[in-house]
C-alpha positions in Angstrom: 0.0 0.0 0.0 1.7 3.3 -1.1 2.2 6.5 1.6 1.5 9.8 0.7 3.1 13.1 2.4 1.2 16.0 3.0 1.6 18.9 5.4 -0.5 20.3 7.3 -0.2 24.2 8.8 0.0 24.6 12.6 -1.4 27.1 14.5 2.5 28.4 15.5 2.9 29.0 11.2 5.3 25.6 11.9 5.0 22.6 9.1 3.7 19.4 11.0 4.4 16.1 8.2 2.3 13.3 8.9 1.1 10.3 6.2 -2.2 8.9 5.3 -3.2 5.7 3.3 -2.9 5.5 -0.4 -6.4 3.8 -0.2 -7.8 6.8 0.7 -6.3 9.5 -1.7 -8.9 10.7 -4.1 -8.1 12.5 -7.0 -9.8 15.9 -7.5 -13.0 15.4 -10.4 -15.0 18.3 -11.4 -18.6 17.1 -9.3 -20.9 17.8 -12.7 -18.6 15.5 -14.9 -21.7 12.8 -15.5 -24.0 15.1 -15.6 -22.4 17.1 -18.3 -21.6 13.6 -20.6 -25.2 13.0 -20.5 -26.5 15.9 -21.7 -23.9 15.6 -24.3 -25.4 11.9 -25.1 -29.2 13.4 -25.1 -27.7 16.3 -27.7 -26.2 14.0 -29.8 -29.1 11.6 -29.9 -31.8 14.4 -30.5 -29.0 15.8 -33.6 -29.3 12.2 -34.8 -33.0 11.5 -34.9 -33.3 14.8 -36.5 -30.4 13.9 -39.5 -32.0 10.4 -39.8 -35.7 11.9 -39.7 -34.6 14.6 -42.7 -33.1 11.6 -44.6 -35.4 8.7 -43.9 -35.8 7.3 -47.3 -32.2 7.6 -47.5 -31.4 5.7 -44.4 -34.1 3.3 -44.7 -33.2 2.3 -48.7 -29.3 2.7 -47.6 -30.0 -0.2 -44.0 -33.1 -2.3 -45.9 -31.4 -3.0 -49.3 -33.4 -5.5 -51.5 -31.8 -8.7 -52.0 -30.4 -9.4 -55.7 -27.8 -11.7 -55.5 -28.1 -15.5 -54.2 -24.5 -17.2 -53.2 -24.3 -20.9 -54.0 -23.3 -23.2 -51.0 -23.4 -26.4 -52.3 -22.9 -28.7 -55.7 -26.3 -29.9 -57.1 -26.5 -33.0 -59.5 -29.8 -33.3 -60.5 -31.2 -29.6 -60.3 -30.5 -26.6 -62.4 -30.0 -23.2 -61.3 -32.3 -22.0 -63.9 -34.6 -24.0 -62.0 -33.6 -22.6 -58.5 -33.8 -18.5 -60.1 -37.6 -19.5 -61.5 -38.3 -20.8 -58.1 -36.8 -17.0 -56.4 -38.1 -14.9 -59.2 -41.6 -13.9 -57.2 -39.0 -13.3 -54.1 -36.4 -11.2 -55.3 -36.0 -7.5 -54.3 -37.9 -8.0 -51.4 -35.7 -5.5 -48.7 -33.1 -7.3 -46.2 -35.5 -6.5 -43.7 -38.6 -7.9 -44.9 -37.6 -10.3 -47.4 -39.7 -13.9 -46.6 -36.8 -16.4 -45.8 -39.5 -18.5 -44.9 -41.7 -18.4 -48.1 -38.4 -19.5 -50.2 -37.3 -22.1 -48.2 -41.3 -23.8 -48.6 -41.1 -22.6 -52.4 -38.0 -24.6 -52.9 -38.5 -27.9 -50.4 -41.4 -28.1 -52.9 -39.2 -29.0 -55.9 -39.2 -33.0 -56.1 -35.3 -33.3 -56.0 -35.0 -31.1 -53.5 -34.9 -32.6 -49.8 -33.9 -29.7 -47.3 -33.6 -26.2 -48.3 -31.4 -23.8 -45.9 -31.9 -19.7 -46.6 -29.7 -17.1 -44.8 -29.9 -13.4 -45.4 -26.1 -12.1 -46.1 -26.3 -7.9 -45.2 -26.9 -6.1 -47.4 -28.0 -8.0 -50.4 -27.1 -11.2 -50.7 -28.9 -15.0 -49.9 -27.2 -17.7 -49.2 -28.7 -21.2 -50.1 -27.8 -24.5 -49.2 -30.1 -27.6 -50.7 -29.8 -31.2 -49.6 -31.1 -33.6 -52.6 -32.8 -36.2 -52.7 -30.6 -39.5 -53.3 -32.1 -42.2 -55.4 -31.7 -45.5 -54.8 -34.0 -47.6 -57.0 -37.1 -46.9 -60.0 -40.7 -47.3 -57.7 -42.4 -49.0 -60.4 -42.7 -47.4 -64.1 -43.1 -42.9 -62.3 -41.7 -43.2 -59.0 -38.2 -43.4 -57.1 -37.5 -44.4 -53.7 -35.1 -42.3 -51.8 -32.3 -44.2 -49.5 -35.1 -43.9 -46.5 -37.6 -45.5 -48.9 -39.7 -42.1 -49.4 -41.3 -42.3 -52.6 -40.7 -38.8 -54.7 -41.5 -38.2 -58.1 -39.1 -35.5 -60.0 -38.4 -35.1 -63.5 -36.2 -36.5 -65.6 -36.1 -39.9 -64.3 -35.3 -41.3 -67.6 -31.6 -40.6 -66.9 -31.2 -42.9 -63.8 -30.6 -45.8 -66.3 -28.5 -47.7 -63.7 -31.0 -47.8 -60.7 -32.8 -51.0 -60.3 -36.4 -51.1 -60.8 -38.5 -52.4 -57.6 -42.4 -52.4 -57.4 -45.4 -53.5 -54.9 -48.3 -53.4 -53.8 -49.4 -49.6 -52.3 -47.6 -48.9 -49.1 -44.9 -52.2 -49.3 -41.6 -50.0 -50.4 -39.9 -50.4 -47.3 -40.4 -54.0 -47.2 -39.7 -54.4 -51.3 -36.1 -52.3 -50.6 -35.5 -54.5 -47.2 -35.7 -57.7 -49.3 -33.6 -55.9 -52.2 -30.7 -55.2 -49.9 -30.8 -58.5 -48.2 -31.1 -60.2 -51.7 -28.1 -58.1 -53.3 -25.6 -59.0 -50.3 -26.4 -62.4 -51.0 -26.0 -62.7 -54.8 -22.9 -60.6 -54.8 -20.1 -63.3 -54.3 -21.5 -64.9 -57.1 -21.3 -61.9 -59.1 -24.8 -61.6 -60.4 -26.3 -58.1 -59.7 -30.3 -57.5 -58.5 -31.7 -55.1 -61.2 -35.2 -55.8 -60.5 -37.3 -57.3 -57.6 -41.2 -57.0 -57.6 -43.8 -57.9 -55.1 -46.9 -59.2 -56.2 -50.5 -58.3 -54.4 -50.7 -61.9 -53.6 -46.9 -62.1 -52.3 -45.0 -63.8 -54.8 -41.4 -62.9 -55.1 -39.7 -62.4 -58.6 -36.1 -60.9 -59.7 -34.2 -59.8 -62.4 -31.0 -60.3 -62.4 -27.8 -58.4 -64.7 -31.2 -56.9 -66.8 -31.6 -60.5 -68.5 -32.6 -63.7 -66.2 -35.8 -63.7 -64.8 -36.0 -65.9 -61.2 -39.7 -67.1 -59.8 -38.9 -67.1 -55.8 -42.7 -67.5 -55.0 -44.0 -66.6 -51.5 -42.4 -68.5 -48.8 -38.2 -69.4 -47.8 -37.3 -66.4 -50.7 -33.5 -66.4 -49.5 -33.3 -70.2 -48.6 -34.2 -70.9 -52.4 -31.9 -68.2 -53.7 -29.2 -69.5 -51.4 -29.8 -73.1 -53.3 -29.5 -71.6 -56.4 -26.2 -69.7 -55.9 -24.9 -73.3 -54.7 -26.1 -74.5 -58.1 -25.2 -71.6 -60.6 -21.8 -71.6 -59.4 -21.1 -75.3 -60.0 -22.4 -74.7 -63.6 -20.0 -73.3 -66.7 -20.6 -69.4 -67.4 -21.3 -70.4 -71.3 -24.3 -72.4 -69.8 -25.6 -70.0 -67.5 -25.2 -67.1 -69.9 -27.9 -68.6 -71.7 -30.3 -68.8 -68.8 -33.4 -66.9 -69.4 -36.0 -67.8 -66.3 -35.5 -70.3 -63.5 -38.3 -71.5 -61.1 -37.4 -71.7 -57.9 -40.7 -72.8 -56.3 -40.1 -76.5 -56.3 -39.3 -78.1 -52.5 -36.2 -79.8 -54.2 -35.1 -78.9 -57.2 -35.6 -75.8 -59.7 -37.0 -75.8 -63.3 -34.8 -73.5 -65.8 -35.9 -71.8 -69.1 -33.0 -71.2 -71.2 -32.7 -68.5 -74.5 -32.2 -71.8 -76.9 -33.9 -74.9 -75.1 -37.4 -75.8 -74.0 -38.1 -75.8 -70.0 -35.7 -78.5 -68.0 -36.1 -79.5 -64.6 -33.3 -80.1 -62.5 -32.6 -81.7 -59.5 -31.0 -79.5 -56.7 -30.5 -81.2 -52.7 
């Protein structure tokens, strides 16, 4: 704690020293100090409101700029920015202030590809949008696709997904048709033979096409035990043989009944 000296007169005109605490050694302030900065505050404020109130439009066009320009967060694969600026057109030039994030984000969310939408307003102009698409895993019949959470959706330009395979069912069964599709797939794959088509009849018969050319009758019951039997068998068998394999029946208790592109239905024997 520092010591200050001061002296103090004494009745004699003599010079008595003596100390006091640090602690309580004030400097000297002028006693209207705050009450002189606030009036200087309420001046300035009142000089502001009256600049701001002589150049509202000004100000307000100056603070509320309308939005023009839209920054791109994200890649897209299937959707088209001249799709996205068709989809803004009615919201553009809306002011910062008042422009409907809300209204876009619906607007958009409503394209078929487009799974999430995410707006932010960028002072003083700009949008930035970020959309999630929908990912495609498989043709729902002849008009629909299934999405990887086996929501059906129904975009445009589906005719380009060449590659996806093509499942169908009965109303309300996609989940259940795309379970049995990935089940069936991790099964054929050792053999090499891909799934590019599995369908669900109304009565619940099981049938697949497989690499876009053999046709397999699985019936209702034991699907993967029968596919499993004929794995066993297929690979046993010469590819020049099974290249010409055009449907096999699996619905037989033990054995299988093959249709092939140059010879009339055989049956064969499978334990």
């Amino acid at each position: 704690m520092t010591q200050t000296a001061v002296h103090i007169p004494t009745r004699s005109g003599m010079r008595a020293t003596g100390r006091i605490s640090g602690s309580t050694a004030r400097p000297l302030k002028p006693r209207n100090n705050s009450k002189s900065l606030l009036t200087l505050t309420t001046i300035l404020m009142i000089c502001v409101g009256i600049l701001i109130q002589q150049n509202f439009s000004q100000v307000s066009g100056f603070i509320n700029r309308p939005i023009t320009k839209v920054r791109i967060e994200n890649q897209w694969q299937q959707i088209s920015e001249a799709e996205v600026r068709i989809l803004l057109i009615d919201f553009m030039g809306s002011g910062y202030f008042n422009f409907d994030v809300a209204g876009v984000k619906q607007k958009l969310e409503q394209h078929p590809w487009v799974e999430r939408a995410s707006i932010q307003k960028l002072w003083p102009d700009s949008l930035a949008l970020d959309l999630k698409e929908q990912v495609a895993i498989a043709h729902w019949g002849n008009t629909q696709l299934l999405n990887q959470k086996g929501e059906i959706f129904q975009p445009t330009g589906m005719e380009r997904l060449t590659t996806l395979p093509i499942l169908s069912g009965p109303e309300e069964m996609q989940l259940q048709v795309m379970e049995h599709y990935q089940s069936i797939s991790q099964l054929l794959f050792p053999s090499g033979l891909r799934l590019t088509g599995l369908e669900l009849s109304p009565r619940g018969s099981w049938e697949l096409n497989l690499n876009d050319s053999l046709q397999i009758v699985a019936g209702r019951s034991d699907v993967i035990e029968k596919l499993d039997r004929f794995i066993r068998f297929y690979d046993a068998q010469p590819a020049t043989q099974t290249a010409a394999y055009k449907v096999v029946d699996l619905r037989y208790e033990n054995g299988i009944a093959i249709e092939s592109l140059t010879d009339e239905l055989a049956g064969v024997a499978a334990r």
